[in-house]
NUFI-517361 format. One line per 3 residues: number of its first residue (from 1); their letters; for each residue z, x, y of C-alpha. Coordinates in steps of 0.5 Angstrom, whole numbers. Example, Ala and Ser with C-alpha at 12.3 -4.5 7.8 and 13.67 -1.06 7.14 Angstrom:
BEGIN
1> as> 16 25 -9; 14 27 -2
//
This chain:
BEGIN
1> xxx> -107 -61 44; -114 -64 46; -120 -67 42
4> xxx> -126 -69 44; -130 -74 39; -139 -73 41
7> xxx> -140 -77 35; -137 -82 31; -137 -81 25
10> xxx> -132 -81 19; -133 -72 19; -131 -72 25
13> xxx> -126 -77 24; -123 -73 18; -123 -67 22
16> xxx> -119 -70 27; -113 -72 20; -113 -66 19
19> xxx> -112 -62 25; -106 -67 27; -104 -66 19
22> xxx> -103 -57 21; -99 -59 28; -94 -64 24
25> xxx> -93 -58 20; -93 -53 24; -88 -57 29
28> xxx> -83 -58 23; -84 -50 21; -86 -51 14
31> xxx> -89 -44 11; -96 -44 11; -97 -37 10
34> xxx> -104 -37 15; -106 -32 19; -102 -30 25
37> xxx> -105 -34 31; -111 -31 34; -110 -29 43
40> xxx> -112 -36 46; -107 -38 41; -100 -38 40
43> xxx> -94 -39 35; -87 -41 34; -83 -37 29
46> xxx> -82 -41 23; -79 -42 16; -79 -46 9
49> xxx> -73 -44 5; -75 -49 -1; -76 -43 -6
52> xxx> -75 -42 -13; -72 -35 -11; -68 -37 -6
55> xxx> -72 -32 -1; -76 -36 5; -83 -35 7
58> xxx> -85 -35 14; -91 -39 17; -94 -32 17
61> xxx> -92 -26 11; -90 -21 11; -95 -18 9
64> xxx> -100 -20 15; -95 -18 20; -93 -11 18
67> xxx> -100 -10 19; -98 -11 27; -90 -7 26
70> xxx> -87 -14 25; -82 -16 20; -78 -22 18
73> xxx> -75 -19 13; -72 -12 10; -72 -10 2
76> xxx> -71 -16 -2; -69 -12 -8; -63 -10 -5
79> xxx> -56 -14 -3; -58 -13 4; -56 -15 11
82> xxx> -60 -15 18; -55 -18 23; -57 -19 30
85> xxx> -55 -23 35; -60 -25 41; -56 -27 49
88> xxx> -59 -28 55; -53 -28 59; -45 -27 58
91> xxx> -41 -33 55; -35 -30 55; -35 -29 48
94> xxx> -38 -22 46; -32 -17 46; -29 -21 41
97> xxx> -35 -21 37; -35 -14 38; -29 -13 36
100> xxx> -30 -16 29; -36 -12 27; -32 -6 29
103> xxx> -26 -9 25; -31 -10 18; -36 -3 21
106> xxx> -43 -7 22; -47 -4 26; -52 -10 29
109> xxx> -57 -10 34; -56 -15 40; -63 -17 43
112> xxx> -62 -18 50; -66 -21 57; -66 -17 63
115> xxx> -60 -21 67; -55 -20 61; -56 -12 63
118> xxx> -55 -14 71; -49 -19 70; -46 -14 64
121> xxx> -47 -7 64; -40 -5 61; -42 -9 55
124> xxx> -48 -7 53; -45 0 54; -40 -2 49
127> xxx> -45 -5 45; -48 3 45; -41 7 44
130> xxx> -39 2 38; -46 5 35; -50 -1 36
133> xxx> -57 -2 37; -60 -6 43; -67 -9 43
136> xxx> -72 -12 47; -72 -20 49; -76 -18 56
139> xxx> -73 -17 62; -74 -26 64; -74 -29 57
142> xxx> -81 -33 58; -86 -35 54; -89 -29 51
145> xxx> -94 -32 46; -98 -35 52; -99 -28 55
148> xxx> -106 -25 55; -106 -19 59; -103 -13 58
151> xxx> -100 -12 63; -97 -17 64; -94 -17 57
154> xxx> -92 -9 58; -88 -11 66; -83 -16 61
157> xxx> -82 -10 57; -81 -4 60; -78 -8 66
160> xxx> -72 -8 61; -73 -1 59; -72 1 66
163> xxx> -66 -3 67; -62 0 60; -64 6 62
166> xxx> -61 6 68; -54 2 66; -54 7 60
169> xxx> -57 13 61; -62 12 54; -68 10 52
172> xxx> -69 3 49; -69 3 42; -76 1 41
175> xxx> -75 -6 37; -77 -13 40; -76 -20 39
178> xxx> -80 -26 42; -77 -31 46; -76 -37 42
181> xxx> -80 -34 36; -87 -35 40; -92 -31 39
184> xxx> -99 -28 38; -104 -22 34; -105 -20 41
187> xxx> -97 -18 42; -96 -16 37; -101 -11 38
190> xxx> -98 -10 45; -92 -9 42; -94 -4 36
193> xxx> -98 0 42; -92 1 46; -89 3 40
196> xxx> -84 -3 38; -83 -5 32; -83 -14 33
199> xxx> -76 -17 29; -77 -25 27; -71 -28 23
202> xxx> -71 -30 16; -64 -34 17; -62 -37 24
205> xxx> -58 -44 26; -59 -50 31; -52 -45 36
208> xxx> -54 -43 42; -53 -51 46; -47 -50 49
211> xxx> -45 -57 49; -47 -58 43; -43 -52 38
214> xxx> -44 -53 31; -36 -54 27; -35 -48 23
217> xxx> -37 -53 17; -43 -54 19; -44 -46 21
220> xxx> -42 -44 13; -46 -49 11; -52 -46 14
223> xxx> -51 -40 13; -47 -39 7; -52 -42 2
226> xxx> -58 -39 5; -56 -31 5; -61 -27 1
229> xxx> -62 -20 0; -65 -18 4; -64 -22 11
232> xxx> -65 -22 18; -60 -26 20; -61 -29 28
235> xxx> -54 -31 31; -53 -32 38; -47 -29 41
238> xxx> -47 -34 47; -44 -39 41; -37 -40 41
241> xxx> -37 -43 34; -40 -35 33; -35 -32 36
244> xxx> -29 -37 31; -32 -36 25; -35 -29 25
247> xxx> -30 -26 22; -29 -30 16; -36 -30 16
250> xxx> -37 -23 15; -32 -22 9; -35 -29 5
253> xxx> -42 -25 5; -38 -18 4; -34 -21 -2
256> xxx> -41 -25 -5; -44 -17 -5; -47 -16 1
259> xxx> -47 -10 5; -50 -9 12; -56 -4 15
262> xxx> -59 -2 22; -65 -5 24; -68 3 23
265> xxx> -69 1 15; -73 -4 17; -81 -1 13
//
């Protein structure tokens, strides 16, 4: 970000404050509940989970981005789960993953780049047989919210549709997400015209450095105390600790009450 002072005068230096002020908060994702950024801006997906409900909030509500088919969260009066997982390539981890989610019958969505169809079709066709939803990560996992044009943003897309399509013989389901939680009001509305729904997350954790994994009390102590009715959960499957843990998971959130639903509830 840059600033240009003409005049020294304490008005313009009081500005200067407080837009430094907005991108420190922005950066460490506390909610500000704005609008959604405009098309010569763009965003990162954010969270505050200090509330009084338990229910985090978004730098953007609910109620502005389902004006764009965008959701972050599912029905909050009901004991509900959204699992979905988010892979750009494989690790040698999702049939295990697989096979836990059949074990404890969640059908999840698993938002995928266009080298993870290429390099794993027998995977993604299994992701289909177990009756799970594949979605839209874009076909090169780049900076989305810095796309302007449509036609652009329609190519990283529908190149992935294509692709599914060709592995699986189906259409792609039509659901989005961002790479890297980066975005704008102009893609979603691009999104929303191409006739995708846009899926954020209302609980995720630091899983996806290889080298970096996080111990299973580490994982448990994110995503036991943070679950809510109503959840989006974001977990990578590239994650070994993922793969270790997500059967104890899955039966800890079972026993706490919760059920799992489709992303085709989201409204």
């Amino acid at each position: 970000m840059y600033w240009i002072i003409k005049k020294q005068t304490l008005a313009a230096a009081i500005s200067c404050v407080l837009v430094l002020c907005m991108a420190v908060i922005i950066g460490t994702g506390l909610s500000r509940q704005e609008a959604i950024p405009t098309a010569a801006e763009s965003d990162n997906w954010g969270l505050n989970f200090k509330t009084a409900d338990g229910i985090p909030t978004g730098n953007t509500s609910a109620a502005e981005l389902k004006k764009y088919g965008a959701f972050y969260l599912g029905d909050t009066s009901q004991k509900k789960i959204y699992l979905t997982f988010d892979a750009g390539y494989e690790n040698g981890y999702t049939a295990d993953i697989l096979q836990t989610l059949k074990k404890h019958n969640v059908r999840a969505a698993f938002f995928l780049v266009g080298n993870y169809i290429q390099t794993s079709p027998d995977l993604v066709k299994q992701m289909v047989a177990d009756g799970h939803i594949v979605g839209n990560h874009t076909m090169t996992h780049p900076d989305m919210g810095a796309i302007a044009e449509e036609s652009a943003f329609r190519e990283e897309l529908e190149g992935l549709e294509k692709l599914y399509q060709e592995v699986t013989g189906e259409q792609l389901p039509k659901f989005y997400r961002p790479p890297q939680g980066k975005f704008s009001v102009e893609n979603l509305k691009m999104a929303q015209k191409m006739g995708y729904k846009t899926v954020f997350w209302s609980l995720a954790y630091a899983d996806w450095l290889n080298d970096q994994q996080p111990t299973r009390e580490e994982a448990f102590d994110k995503l036991i105390p943070r679950i809510h009715n109503g959840a989006v959960v974001l977990l990578h499957s590239t994650s070994q600790t993922n793969a270790a843990i997500l059967d104890e998971l899955l039966t800890k959130w079972e026993d706490m009450g919760y059920t799992f639903a489709p992303l085709t509830e989201l409204s």
